[in-house]
DOTORSE-329971 format. One line per 2 residues: their letters; for each residue x, y, z of C-alpha. Coordinates in Angstrom, 2 decimals. Layout:
<sites>
A> X:Y:Z; ...
</sites>
This chain:
<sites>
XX> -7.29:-3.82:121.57; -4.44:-6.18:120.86
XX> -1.95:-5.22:118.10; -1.97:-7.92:115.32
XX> 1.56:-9.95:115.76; 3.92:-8.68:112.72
XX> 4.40:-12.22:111.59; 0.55:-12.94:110.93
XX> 0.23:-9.24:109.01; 3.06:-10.34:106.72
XX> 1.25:-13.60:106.10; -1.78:-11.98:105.53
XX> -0.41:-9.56:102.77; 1.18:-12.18:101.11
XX> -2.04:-14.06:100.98; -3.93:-10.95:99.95
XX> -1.12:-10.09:96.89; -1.58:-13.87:95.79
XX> -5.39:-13.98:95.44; -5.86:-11.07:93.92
XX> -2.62:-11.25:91.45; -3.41:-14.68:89.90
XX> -5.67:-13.59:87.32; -3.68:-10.35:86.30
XX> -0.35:-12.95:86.25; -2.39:-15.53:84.45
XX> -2.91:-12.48:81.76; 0.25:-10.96:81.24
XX> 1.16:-14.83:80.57; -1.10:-15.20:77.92
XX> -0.57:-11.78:76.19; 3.31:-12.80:76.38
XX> 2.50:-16.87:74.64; 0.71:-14.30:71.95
XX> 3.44:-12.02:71.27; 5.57:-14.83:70.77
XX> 3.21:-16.69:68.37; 2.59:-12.78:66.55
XX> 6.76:-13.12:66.00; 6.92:-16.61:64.90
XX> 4.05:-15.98:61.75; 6.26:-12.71:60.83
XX> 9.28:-14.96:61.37; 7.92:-17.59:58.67
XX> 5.65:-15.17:56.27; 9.11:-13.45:55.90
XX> 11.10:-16.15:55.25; 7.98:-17.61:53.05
XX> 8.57:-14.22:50.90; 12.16:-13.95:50.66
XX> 11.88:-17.43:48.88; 9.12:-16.37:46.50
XX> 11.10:-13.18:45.89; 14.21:-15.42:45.09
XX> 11.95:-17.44:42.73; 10.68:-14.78:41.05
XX> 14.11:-13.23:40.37; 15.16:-16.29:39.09
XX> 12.07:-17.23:37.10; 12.61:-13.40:35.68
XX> 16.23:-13.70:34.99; 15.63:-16.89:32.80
XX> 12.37:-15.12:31.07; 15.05:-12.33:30.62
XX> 17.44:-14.35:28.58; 15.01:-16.23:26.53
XX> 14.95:-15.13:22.99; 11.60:-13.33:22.92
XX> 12.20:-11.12:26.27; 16.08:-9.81:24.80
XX> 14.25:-9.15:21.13; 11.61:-6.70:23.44
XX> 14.14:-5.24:25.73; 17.04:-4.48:22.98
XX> 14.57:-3.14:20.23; 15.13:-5.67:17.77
XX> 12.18:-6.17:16.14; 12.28:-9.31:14.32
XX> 8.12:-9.27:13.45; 9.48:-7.09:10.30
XX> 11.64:-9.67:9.35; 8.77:-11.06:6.40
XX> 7.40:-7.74:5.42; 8.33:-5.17:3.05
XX> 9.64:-2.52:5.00; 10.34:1.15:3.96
XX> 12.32:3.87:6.06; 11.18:7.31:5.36
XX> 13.65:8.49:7.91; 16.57:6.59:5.57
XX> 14.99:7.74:2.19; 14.77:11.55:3.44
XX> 18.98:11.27:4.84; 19.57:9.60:1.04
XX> 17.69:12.19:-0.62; 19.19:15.08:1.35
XX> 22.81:13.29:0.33; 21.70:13.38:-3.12
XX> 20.65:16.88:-3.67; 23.86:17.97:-1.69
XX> 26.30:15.71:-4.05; 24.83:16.85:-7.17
XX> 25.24:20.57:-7.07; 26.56:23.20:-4.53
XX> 23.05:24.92:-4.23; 19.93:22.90:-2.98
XX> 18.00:25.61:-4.86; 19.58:25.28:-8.21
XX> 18.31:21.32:-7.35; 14.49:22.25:-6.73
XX> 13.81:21.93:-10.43; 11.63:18.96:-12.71
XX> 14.54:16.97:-13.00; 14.56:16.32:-9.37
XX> 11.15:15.07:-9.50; 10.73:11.52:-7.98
XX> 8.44:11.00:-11.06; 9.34:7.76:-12.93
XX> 8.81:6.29:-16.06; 6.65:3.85:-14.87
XX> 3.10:2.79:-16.16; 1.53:4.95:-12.92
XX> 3.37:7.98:-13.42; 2.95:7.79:-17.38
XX> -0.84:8.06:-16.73; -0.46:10.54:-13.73
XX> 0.83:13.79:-13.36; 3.53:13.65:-10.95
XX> 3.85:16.32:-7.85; 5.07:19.80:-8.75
XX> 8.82:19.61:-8.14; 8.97:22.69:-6.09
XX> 6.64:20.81:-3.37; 8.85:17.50:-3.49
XX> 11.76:19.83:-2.44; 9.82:22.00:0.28
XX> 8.41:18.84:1.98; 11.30:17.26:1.92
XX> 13.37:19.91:3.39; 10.78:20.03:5.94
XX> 11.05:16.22:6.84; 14.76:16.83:6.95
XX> 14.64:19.53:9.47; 12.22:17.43:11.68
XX> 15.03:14.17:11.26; 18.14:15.94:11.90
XX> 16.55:17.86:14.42; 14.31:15.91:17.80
XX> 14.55:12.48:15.59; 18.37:12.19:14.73
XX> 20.85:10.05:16.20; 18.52:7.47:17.87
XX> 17.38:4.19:16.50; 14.24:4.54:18.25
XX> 13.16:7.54:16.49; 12.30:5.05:13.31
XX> 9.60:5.94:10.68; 8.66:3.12:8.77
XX> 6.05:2.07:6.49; 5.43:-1.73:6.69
XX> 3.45:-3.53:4.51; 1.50:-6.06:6.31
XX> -0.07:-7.71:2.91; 2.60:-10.17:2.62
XX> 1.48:-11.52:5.62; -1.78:-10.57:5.34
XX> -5.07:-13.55:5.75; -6.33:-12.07:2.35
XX> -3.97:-12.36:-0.90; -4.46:-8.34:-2.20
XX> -6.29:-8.56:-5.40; -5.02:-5.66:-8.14
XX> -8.50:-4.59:-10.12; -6.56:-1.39:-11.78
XX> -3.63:-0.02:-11.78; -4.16:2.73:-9.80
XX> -3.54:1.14:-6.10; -5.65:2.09:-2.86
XX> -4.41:1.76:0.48; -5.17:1.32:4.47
XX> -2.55:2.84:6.49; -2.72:2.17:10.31
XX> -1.41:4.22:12.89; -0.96:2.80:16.25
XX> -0.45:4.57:19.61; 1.14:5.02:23.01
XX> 4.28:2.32:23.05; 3.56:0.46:20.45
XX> 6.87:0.90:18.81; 7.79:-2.76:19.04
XX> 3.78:-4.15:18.23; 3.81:-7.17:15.90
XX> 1.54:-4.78:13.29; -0.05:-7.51:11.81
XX> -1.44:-8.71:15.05; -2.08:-5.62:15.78
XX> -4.46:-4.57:12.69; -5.38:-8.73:12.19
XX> -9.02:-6.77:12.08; -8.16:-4.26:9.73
XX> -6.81:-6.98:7.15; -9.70:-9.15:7.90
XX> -12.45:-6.54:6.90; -10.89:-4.44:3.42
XX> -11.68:-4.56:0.38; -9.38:-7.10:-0.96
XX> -8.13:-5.01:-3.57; -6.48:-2.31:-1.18
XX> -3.14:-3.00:0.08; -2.82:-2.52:4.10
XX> 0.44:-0.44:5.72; 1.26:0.10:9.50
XX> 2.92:4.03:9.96; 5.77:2.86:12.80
XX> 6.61:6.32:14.60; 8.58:6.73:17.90
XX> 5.86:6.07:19.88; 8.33:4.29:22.67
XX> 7.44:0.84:24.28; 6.56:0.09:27.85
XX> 9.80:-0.67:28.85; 12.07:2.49:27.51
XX> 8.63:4.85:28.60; 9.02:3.88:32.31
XX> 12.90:4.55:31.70; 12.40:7.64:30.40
XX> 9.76:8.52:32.76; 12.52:8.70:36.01
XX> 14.04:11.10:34.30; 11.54:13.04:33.08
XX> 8.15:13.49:34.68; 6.85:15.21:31.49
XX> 8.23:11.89:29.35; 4.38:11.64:27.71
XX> 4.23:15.35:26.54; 7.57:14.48:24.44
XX> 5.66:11.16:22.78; 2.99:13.57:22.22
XX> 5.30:16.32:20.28; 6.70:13.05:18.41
XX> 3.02:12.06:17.61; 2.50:15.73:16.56
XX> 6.10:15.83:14.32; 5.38:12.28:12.70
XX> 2.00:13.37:11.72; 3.72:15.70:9.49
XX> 6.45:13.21:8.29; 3.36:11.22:7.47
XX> 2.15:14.13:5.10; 5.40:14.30:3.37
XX> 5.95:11.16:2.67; 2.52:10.81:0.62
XX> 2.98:14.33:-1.24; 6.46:12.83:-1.77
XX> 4.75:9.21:-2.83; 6.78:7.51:-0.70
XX> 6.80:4.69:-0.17; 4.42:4.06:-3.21
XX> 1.88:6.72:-5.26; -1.57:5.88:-3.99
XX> -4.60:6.96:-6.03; -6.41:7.08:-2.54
XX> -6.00:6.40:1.08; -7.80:5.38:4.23
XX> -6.44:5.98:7.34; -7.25:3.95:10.61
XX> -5.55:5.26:13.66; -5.75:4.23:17.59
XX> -5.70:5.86:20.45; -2.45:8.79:20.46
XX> -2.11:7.30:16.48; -5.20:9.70:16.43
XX> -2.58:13.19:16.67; -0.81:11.68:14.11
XX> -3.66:11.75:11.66; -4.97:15.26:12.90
XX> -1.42:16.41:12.62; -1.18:14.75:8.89
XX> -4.24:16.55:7.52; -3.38:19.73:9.09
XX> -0.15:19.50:6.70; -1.91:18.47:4.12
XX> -4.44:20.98:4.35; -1.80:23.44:4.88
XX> 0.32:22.22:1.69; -3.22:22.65:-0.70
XX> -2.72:18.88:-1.12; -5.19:17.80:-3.65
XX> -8.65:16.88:-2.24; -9.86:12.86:-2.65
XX> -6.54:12.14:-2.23; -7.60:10.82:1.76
XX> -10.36:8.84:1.25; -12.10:7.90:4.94
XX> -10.63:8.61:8.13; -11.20:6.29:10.96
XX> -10.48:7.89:14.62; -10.21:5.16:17.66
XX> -10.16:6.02:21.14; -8.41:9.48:19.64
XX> -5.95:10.74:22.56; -6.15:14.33:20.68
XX> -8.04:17.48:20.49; -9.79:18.95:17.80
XX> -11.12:22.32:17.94; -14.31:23.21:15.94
XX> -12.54:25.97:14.60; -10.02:23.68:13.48
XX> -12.77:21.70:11.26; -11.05:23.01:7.80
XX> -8.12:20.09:8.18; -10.79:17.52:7.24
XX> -11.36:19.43:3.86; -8.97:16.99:1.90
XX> -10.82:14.14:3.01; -13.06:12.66:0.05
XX> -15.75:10.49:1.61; -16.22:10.45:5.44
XX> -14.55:10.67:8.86; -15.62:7.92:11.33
XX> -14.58:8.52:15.42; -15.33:5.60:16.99
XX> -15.33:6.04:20.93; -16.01:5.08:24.65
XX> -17.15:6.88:27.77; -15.91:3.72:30.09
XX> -12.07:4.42:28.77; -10.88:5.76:32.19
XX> -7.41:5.69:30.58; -8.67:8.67:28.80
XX> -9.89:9.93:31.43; -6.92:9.85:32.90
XX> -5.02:11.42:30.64; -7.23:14.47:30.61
XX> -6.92:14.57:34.55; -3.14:14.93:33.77
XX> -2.33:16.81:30.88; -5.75:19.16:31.39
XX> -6.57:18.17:27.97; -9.83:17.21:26.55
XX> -9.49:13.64:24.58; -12.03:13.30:21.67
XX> -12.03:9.22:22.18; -14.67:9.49:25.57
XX> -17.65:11.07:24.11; -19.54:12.36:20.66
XX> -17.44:14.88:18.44; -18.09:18.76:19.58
XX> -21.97:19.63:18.01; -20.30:22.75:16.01
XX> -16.89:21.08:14.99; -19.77:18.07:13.80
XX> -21.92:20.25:11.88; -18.70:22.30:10.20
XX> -16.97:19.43:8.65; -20.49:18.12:7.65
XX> -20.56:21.68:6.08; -17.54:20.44:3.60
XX> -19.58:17.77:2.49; -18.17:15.30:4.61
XX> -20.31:12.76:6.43; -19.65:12.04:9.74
XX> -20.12:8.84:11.61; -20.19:8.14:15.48
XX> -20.10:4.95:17.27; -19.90:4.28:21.09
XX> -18.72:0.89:21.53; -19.09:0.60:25.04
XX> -20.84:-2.71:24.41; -18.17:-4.15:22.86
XX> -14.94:-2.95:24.09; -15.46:-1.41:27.50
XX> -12.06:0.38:27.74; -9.28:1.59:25.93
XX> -6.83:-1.92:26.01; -10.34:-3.98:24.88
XX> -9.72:-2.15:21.41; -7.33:-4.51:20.37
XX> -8.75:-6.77:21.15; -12.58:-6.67:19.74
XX> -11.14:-4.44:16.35; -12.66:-7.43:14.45
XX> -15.89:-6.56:15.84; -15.74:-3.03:15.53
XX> -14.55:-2.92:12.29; -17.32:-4.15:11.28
XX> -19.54:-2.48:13.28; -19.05:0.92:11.70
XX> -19.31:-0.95:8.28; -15.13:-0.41:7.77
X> -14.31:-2.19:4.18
</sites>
Protein backbone atom coordinates (compact mmCIF):
# COMPACT_ATOMS: atom_id res chain seq x y z
CA UNK A 1 0.00 0.00 0.00
CA UNK A 2 1.14 3.44 -1.06
CA UNK A 3 1.62 6.10 1.67
CA UNK A 4 -0.75 9.09 1.00
CA UNK A 5 1.67 12.12 -0.31
CA UNK A 6 1.96 14.69 2.81
CA UNK A 7 0.75 17.49 0.63
CA UNK A 8 -2.75 15.81 -0.24
CA UNK A 9 -3.21 14.79 3.79
CA UNK A 10 -2.71 18.47 4.64
CA UNK A 11 -5.29 19.39 2.02
CA UNK A 12 -7.51 16.96 3.15
CA UNK A 13 -7.52 18.16 6.88
CA UNK A 14 -7.97 21.48 5.92
CA UNK A 15 -10.97 20.51 3.93
CA UNK A 16 -12.24 18.29 6.71
CA UNK A 17 -11.72 21.38 9.58
CA UNK A 18 -13.69 23.69 7.04
CA UNK A 19 -16.82 21.54 6.50
CA UNK A 20 -17.36 20.61 9.64
CA UNK A 21 -16.42 24.17 11.40
CA UNK A 22 -18.83 26.35 9.33
CA UNK A 23 -21.82 25.85 11.27
CA UNK A 24 -20.10 26.01 14.81
CA UNK A 25 -18.26 29.48 13.27
CA UNK A 26 -21.54 30.58 11.82
CA UNK A 27 -22.77 30.21 15.72
CA UNK A 28 -20.31 31.71 17.77
CA UNK A 29 -21.00 34.69 15.14
CA UNK A 30 -24.40 34.98 15.92
CA UNK A 31 -24.17 34.53 19.76
CA UNK A 32 -21.38 37.40 19.48
CA UNK A 33 -24.07 40.01 16.98
CA UNK A 34 -26.39 39.10 20.27
CA UNK A 35 -24.15 40.02 22.96
CA UNK A 36 -23.54 43.12 21.30
CA UNK A 37 -27.24 43.98 20.72
CA UNK A 38 -27.82 42.60 24.81
CA UNK A 39 -25.08 45.73 25.54
CA UNK A 40 -26.50 48.28 23.33
CA UNK A 41 -30.41 47.95 25.11
CA UNK A 42 -28.46 48.18 28.65
CA UNK A 43 -26.41 50.94 27.03
CA UNK A 44 -29.73 53.01 26.14
CA UNK A 45 -32.28 51.71 29.07
CA UNK A 46 -29.44 53.20 31.25
CA UNK A 47 -29.00 56.23 29.74
CA UNK A 48 -33.06 56.29 29.25
CA UNK A 49 -33.05 56.14 33.31
CA UNK A 50 -30.40 58.40 34.26
CA UNK A 51 -32.56 61.06 32.35
CA UNK A 52 -35.82 60.15 34.08
CA UNK A 53 -33.88 60.08 37.35
CA UNK A 54 -32.57 63.67 36.49
CA UNK A 55 -36.21 64.66 35.76
CA UNK A 56 -37.51 63.44 38.66
CA UNK A 57 -34.92 65.19 40.87
CA UNK A 58 -35.67 68.18 39.26
CA UNK A 59 -39.45 67.87 39.07
CA UNK A 60 -38.92 67.03 43.08
CA UNK A 61 -36.67 69.87 43.82
CA UNK A 62 -39.24 72.41 42.33
CA UNK A 63 -42.31 70.44 44.18
CA UNK A 64 -39.85 70.93 47.16
CA UNK A 65 -39.76 74.67 47.04
CA UNK A 66 -43.32 75.29 46.23
CA UNK A 67 -45.21 76.72 49.08
CA UNK A 68 -47.34 73.72 50.04
CA UNK A 69 -44.31 71.01 50.08
CA UNK A 70 -41.92 73.62 52.61
CA UNK A 71 -45.35 74.25 54.88
CA UNK A 72 -45.34 69.98 55.15
CA UNK A 73 -41.68 69.49 55.50
CA UNK A 74 -40.94 72.50 58.12
CA UNK A 75 -44.12 71.83 60.33
CA UNK A 76 -45.82 74.92 59.72
CA UNK A 77 -49.16 74.27 59.73
CA UNK A 78 -50.97 77.01 58.19
CA UNK A 79 -54.64 74.87 58.01
CA UNK A 80 -54.95 76.41 61.76
CA UNK A 81 -54.53 79.66 60.54
CA UNK A 82 -58.83 80.28 60.56
CA UNK A 83 -59.63 78.25 63.58
CA UNK A 84 -59.69 78.87 67.15
CA UNK A 85 -56.86 77.19 68.45
CA UNK A 86 -56.03 76.32 72.14
CA UNK A 87 -52.58 74.94 73.53
CA UNK A 88 -52.99 72.84 76.53
CA UNK A 89 -49.29 72.30 76.49
CA UNK A 90 -48.96 76.48 76.72
CA UNK A 91 -51.89 76.85 79.27
CA UNK A 92 -50.35 74.00 81.65
CA UNK A 93 -46.38 75.99 81.35
CA UNK A 94 -48.64 79.42 82.19
CA UNK A 95 -50.41 77.84 84.91
CA UNK A 96 -47.36 76.16 86.42
CA UNK A 97 -45.68 79.95 86.13
CA UNK A 98 -48.57 81.19 87.93
CA UNK A 99 -48.82 79.03 90.92
CA UNK A 100 -44.91 79.34 91.25
CA UNK A 101 -45.05 83.41 91.11
CA UNK A 102 -47.76 83.69 93.52
CA UNK A 103 -46.44 81.96 96.57
CA UNK A 104 -43.25 79.96 97.53
CA UNK A 105 -45.30 76.68 98.18
CA UNK A 106 -47.42 75.05 95.33
CA UNK A 107 -49.33 73.50 98.25
CA UNK A 108 -50.23 76.60 100.10
CA UNK A 109 -51.68 77.36 96.19
CA UNK A 110 -53.97 74.12 95.96
CA UNK A 111 -56.79 75.99 97.64
CA UNK A 112 -60.56 77.47 96.11
CA UNK A 113 -59.03 80.50 95.14
CA UNK A 114 -57.00 78.76 92.60
CA UNK A 115 -59.98 77.35 91.08
CA UNK A 116 -60.28 78.06 87.28
CA UNK A 117 -64.00 78.66 88.17
CA UNK A 118 -65.26 81.98 86.72
CA UNK A 119 -67.91 84.22 87.16
CA UNK A 120 -69.45 83.45 84.15
CA UNK A 121 -73.19 82.50 83.41
CA UNK A 122 -71.89 78.52 83.11
CA UNK A 123 -70.03 78.40 86.17
CA UNK A 124 -72.78 80.51 88.14
CA UNK A 125 -75.19 77.61 87.36
CA UNK A 126 -72.47 74.83 87.79
CA UNK A 127 -70.45 73.73 90.45
CA UNK A 128 -66.99 74.12 89.46
CA UNK A 129 -64.21 71.14 89.97
CA UNK A 130 -62.94 70.62 93.51
CA UNK A 131 -59.78 72.73 93.64
CA UNK A 132 -57.66 70.04 95.04
CA UNK A 133 -58.27 67.98 91.62
CA UNK A 134 -57.50 71.17 89.35
CA UNK A 135 -54.07 71.18 91.15
CA UNK A 136 -53.36 67.27 91.09
CA UNK A 137 -54.21 67.04 87.35
CA UNK A 138 -52.45 69.72 86.57
CA UNK A 139 -49.33 68.80 88.26
CA UNK A 140 -49.73 65.63 86.52
CA UNK A 141 -49.95 67.27 82.95
CA UNK A 142 -46.92 69.22 84.01
CA UNK A 143 -44.81 66.29 84.79
CA UNK A 144 -45.85 64.58 81.45
CA UNK A 145 -44.79 68.29 79.50
CA UNK A 146 -41.60 68.96 81.11
CA UNK A 147 -40.81 65.50 81.01
CA UNK A 148 -40.97 63.16 77.17
CA UNK A 149 -42.98 66.38 75.64
CA UNK A 150 -40.67 69.42 76.51
CA UNK A 151 -38.45 71.25 74.37
CA UNK A 152 -39.86 70.16 70.96
CA UNK A 153 -42.38 71.94 68.85
CA UNK A 154 -43.63 68.78 67.64
CA UNK A 155 -44.74 67.55 70.88
CA UNK A 156 -47.94 70.14 70.47
CA UNK A 157 -51.34 69.48 72.20
CA UNK A 158 -53.91 71.45 70.80
CA UNK A 159 -57.52 71.68 70.77
CA UNK A 160 -58.84 73.15 67.46
CA UNK A 161 -62.10 74.09 66.86
CA UNK A 162 -63.14 73.14 63.48
CA UNK A 163 -66.79 74.98 63.76
CA UNK A 164 -65.56 78.10 62.35
CA UNK A 165 -64.95 76.37 59.40
CA UNK A 166 -67.35 73.99 59.79
CA UNK A 167 -70.35 73.23 56.58
CA UNK A 168 -72.97 73.62 59.46
CA UNK A 169 -73.21 77.14 61.42
CA UNK A 170 -73.35 75.49 65.34
CA UNK A 171 -76.71 76.29 66.62
CA UNK A 172 -76.66 77.16 70.72
CA UNK A 173 -80.22 75.56 72.11
CA UNK A 174 -78.94 76.07 75.96
CA UNK A 175 -76.37 77.20 77.56
CA UNK A 176 -74.89 74.30 78.62
CA UNK A 177 -72.60 73.38 75.38
CA UNK A 178 -72.01 69.68 74.01
CA UNK A 179 -69.15 68.72 72.10
CA UNK A 180 -67.44 66.16 69.40
CA UNK A 181 -63.86 65.86 69.96
CA UNK A 182 -61.85 63.90 67.27
CA UNK A 183 -58.80 62.17 67.73
CA UNK A 184 -56.79 61.26 64.79
CA UNK A 185 -53.95 58.72 64.46
CA UNK A 186 -50.59 57.53 63.21
CA UNK A 187 -48.86 60.88 61.50
CA UNK A 188 -51.43 62.90 61.31
CA UNK A 189 -49.80 65.70 63.12
CA UNK A 190 -49.89 68.05 60.17
CA UNK A 191 -53.77 66.72 58.82
CA UNK A 192 -55.90 69.65 57.64
CA UNK A 193 -58.59 68.48 60.66
CA UNK A 194 -61.38 69.75 58.99
CA UNK A 195 -60.79 67.64 55.99
CA UNK A 196 -60.05 65.20 58.00
CA UNK A 197 -63.45 64.94 60.17
CA UNK A 198 -65.49 66.81 56.90
CA UNK A 199 -67.83 63.56 57.94
CA UNK A 200 -67.96 64.15 61.44
CA UNK A 201 -69.17 67.91 60.88
CA UNK A 202 -71.46 66.78 58.21
CA UNK A 203 -73.49 64.27 60.43
CA UNK A 204 -73.86 66.16 64.33
CA UNK A 205 -76.32 67.48 65.79
CA UNK A 206 -76.03 71.02 64.84
CA UNK A 207 -76.12 72.23 68.20
CA UNK A 208 -72.75 70.48 69.36
CA UNK A 209 -69.63 72.23 68.65
CA UNK A 210 -66.84 69.86 66.87
CA UNK A 211 -62.88 69.89 68.21
CA UNK A 212 -59.85 67.95 66.69
CA UNK A 213 -57.33 66.69 69.93
CA UNK A 214 -53.75 67.46 67.88
CA UNK A 215 -51.16 65.14 69.84
CA UNK A 216 -47.58 64.27 68.67
CA UNK A 217 -48.62 61.76 66.58
CA UNK A 218 -45.51 62.63 64.00
CA UNK A 219 -46.09 62.94 60.15
CA UNK A 220 -44.81 60.72 57.41
CA UNK A 221 -41.94 62.57 56.78
CA UNK A 222 -40.23 63.13 60.47
CA UNK A 223 -41.59 59.11 61.22
CA UNK A 224 -39.30 57.73 58.44
CA UNK A 225 -36.56 60.17 59.97
CA UNK A 226 -36.94 59.00 63.13
CA UNK A 227 -37.30 55.52 62.10
CA UNK A 228 -33.21 55.28 60.91
CA UNK A 229 -32.48 55.99 64.07
CA UNK A 230 -34.61 54.10 65.91
CA UNK A 231 -36.11 50.81 64.82
CA UNK A 232 -38.58 50.93 67.78
CA UNK A 233 -39.65 54.76 66.48
CA UNK A 234 -43.63 53.41 66.54
CA UNK A 235 -43.51 52.06 70.19
CA UNK A 236 -42.45 55.83 71.20
CA UNK A 237 -45.74 57.31 69.09
CA UNK A 238 -47.49 54.70 70.92
CA UNK A 239 -46.21 55.84 74.63
CA UNK A 240 -47.10 59.50 73.23
CA UNK A 241 -50.62 58.16 72.26
CA UNK A 242 -50.72 56.53 75.74
CA UNK A 243 -49.30 60.04 77.66
CA UNK A 244 -51.73 62.36 75.55
CA UNK A 245 -54.60 60.23 76.41
CA UNK A 246 -54.04 61.39 79.84
CA UNK A 247 -53.32 65.09 78.93
CA UNK A 248 -56.66 64.66 77.24
CA UNK A 249 -58.27 63.75 80.72
CA UNK A 250 -56.80 66.70 82.37
CA UNK A 251 -57.60 69.08 80.29
CA UNK A 252 -61.52 68.29 80.56
CA UNK A 253 -61.40 67.82 84.54
CA UNK A 254 -59.46 71.10 84.19
CA UNK A 255 -62.31 72.51 81.54
CA UNK A 256 -59.92 73.45 79.31
CA UNK A 257 -60.30 74.62 76.72
CA UNK A 258 -64.09 75.21 77.49
CA UNK A 259 -66.57 73.40 80.38
CA UNK A 260 -68.64 70.94 78.41
CA UNK A 261 -71.89 69.64 79.92
CA UNK A 262 -71.14 66.43 77.78
CA UNK A 263 -68.82 64.95 75.28
CA UNK A 264 -68.55 62.53 72.41
CA UNK A 265 -65.50 61.28 71.40
CA UNK A 266 -64.66 59.94 67.80
CA UNK A 267 -61.21 58.57 67.46
CA UNK A 268 -59.26 56.72 64.41
CA UNK A 269 -57.09 54.26 64.16
CA UNK A 270 -53.88 54.78 67.09
CA UNK A 271 -56.40 58.06 68.14
CA UNK A 272 -58.16 54.89 69.61
CA UNK A 273 -55.15 54.59 72.76
CA UNK A 274 -55.72 57.96 73.24
CA UNK A 275 -59.34 57.55 74.18
CA UNK A 276 -58.70 54.18 76.13
CA UNK A 277 -55.88 55.98 77.83
CA UNK A 278 -58.36 59.14 78.57
CA UNK A 279 -61.06 57.07 80.29
CA UNK A 280 -58.65 55.04 82.16
CA UNK A 281 -57.69 58.58 83.83
CA UNK A 282 -60.85 59.50 84.13
CA UNK A 283 -61.98 56.46 85.63
CA UNK A 284 -59.05 56.54 87.78
CA UNK A 285 -59.66 60.35 88.90
CA UNK A 286 -63.67 59.27 89.99
CA UNK A 287 -64.50 61.79 87.23
CA UNK A 288 -68.16 62.26 87.34
CA UNK A 289 -70.18 59.74 85.23
CA UNK A 290 -72.36 61.31 81.97
CA UNK A 291 -69.77 63.53 81.71
CA UNK A 292 -68.51 61.25 78.25
CA UNK A 293 -71.41 60.84 76.45
CA UNK A 294 -70.75 58.11 73.35
CA UNK A 295 -67.54 56.82 72.41
CA UNK A 296 -66.85 56.04 68.86
CA UNK A 297 -63.71 53.55 68.25
CA UNK A 298 -62.37 53.39 64.39
CA UNK A 299 -60.02 50.97 63.17
CA UNK A 300 -58.72 51.13 67.11
CA UNK A 301 -54.78 50.34 66.93
CA UNK A 302 -55.15 49.43 70.87
CA UNK A 303 -55.91 46.71 73.23
CA UNK A 304 -58.47 46.40 75.63
CA UNK A 305 -58.55 43.72 78.08
CA UNK A 306 -61.95 42.40 79.38
CA UNK A 307 -60.72 42.86 82.67
CA UNK A 308 -60.06 46.28 81.85
CA UNK A 309 -63.97 46.86 81.00
CA UNK A 310 -64.42 49.25 84.27
CA UNK A 311 -62.71 52.40 82.17
CA UNK A 312 -65.94 52.59 80.15
CA UNK A 313 -67.92 53.19 83.48
CA UNK A 314 -67.90 57.10 82.97
CA UNK A 315 -69.36 56.77 79.73
CA UNK A 316 -73.21 57.84 79.78
CA UNK A 317 -74.87 56.37 76.70
CA UNK A 318 -72.92 53.89 74.47
CA UNK A 319 -69.55 52.86 73.03
CA UNK A 320 -69.57 52.19 69.24
CA UNK A 321 -66.18 50.18 67.64
CA UNK A 322 -66.54 50.32 64.26
CA UNK A 323 -64.06 47.82 62.44
CA UNK A 324 -62.59 45.75 59.49
CA UNK A 325 -61.12 42.29 59.03
CA UNK A 326 -59.59 43.38 55.38
CA UNK A 327 -57.29 46.20 57.32
CA UNK A 328 -53.99 44.27 56.72
CA UNK A 329 -52.35 47.43 58.13
CA UNK A 330 -53.62 46.11 61.34
CA UNK A 331 -52.65 43.17 60.70
CA UNK A 332 -49.53 44.23 60.32
CA UNK A 333 -49.05 45.91 63.17
CA UNK A 334 -49.97 42.95 65.31
CA UNK A 335 -47.35 40.82 63.26
CA UNK A 336 -44.86 43.47 64.62
CA UNK A 337 -45.51 44.67 67.88
CA UNK A 338 -47.20 40.99 68.95
CA UNK A 339 -50.13 42.97 69.90
CA UNK A 340 -53.70 42.23 69.36
CA UNK A 341 -55.52 45.44 67.59
CA UNK A 342 -59.28 45.69 68.50
CA UNK A 343 -60.00 47.52 64.90
CA UNK A 344 -59.90 43.76 62.79
CA UNK A 345 -62.64 41.90 64.40
CA UNK A 346 -65.83 42.04 67.04
CA UNK A 347 -64.92 43.32 70.68
CA UNK A 348 -63.76 40.24 73.10
CA UNK A 349 -67.42 38.24 74.03
CA UNK A 350 -66.56 38.83 77.97
CA UNK A 351 -65.01 42.44 77.74
CA UNK A 352 -68.68 42.87 75.46
CA UNK A 353 -70.91 41.49 77.95
CA UNK A 354 -68.96 43.42 81.08
CA UNK A 355 -69.30 46.90 79.89
CA UNK A 356 -72.91 45.93 78.79
CA UNK A 357 -73.00 44.95 82.55
CA UNK A 358 -72.51 48.93 83.42
CA UNK A 359 -75.41 49.67 81.51
CA UNK A 360 -73.68 50.62 78.56
CA UNK A 361 -74.85 49.54 75.12
CA UNK A 362 -72.55 48.42 72.81
CA UNK A 363 -72.59 48.72 69.08
CA UNK A 364 -70.49 46.81 66.36
CA UNK A 365 -70.15 47.49 62.78
CA UNK A 366 -67.88 45.76 60.15
CA UNK A 367 -67.57 48.02 57.34
CA UNK A 368 -65.82 45.91 55.10
CA UNK A 369 -68.36 46.89 52.46
CA UNK A 370 -67.63 50.22 52.59
CA UNK A 371 -64.14 50.92 53.42
CA UNK A 372 -62.09 47.83 52.71
CA UNK A 373 -58.92 48.89 54.60
CA UNK A 374 -57.59 51.06 57.05
CA UNK A 375 -56.58 54.38 54.55
CA UNK A 376 -60.44 53.90 52.91
CA UNK A 377 -61.59 55.34 56.43
CA UNK A 378 -60.99 58.67 55.48
CA UNK A 379 -62.18 58.50 52.97
CA UNK A 380 -65.91 56.85 53.19
CA UNK A 381 -66.28 58.55 57.13
CA UNK A 382 -69.33 60.25 55.49
CA UNK A 383 -70.73 56.96 54.89
CA UNK A 384 -69.91 55.40 57.97
CA UNK A 385 -70.93 57.95 60.05
CA UNK A 386 -73.94 57.43 59.14
CA UNK A 387 -74.01 54.01 59.02
CA UNK A 388 -73.73 53.46 62.75
CA UNK A 389 -76.44 56.24 63.08
CA UNK A 390 -73.45 58.89 64.50
CA UNK A 391 -75.43 62.40 65.18
Amino acid sequence: MKKTPIKLTIVLCLLLFTHFSQGKWEYFTKAKEKIKSACNFVKNATANASNKIAETITKTKDNILNSETVEYFTGINNNEADLEVYDYKEFIENYQLSLNTTSSSKANNCAPDVSICTDNEYDQKHECQDPPLICEVSELSASIIEGDFSNSTRKVVKFLNLTPNSIQEVEYDNDEPEVVICISGFTSQKDDYTKTWEGVIKNKDPHKEVFAFKWPSNDVWGYFKELFGNARAHRKIFSFATKSGKLLAHALIMGYPKRFSKVTFVSFSLGCEVVRSCLEELHRLNATKNFIEEVYLMAGATEIAPKDYEIFSIINKKLVHIYTPLDWILKWNKFVESADPIGRKTLNKKLKRNIESLGIEVEQYDISEIADGHGKFRGKLDLIMRESEFH
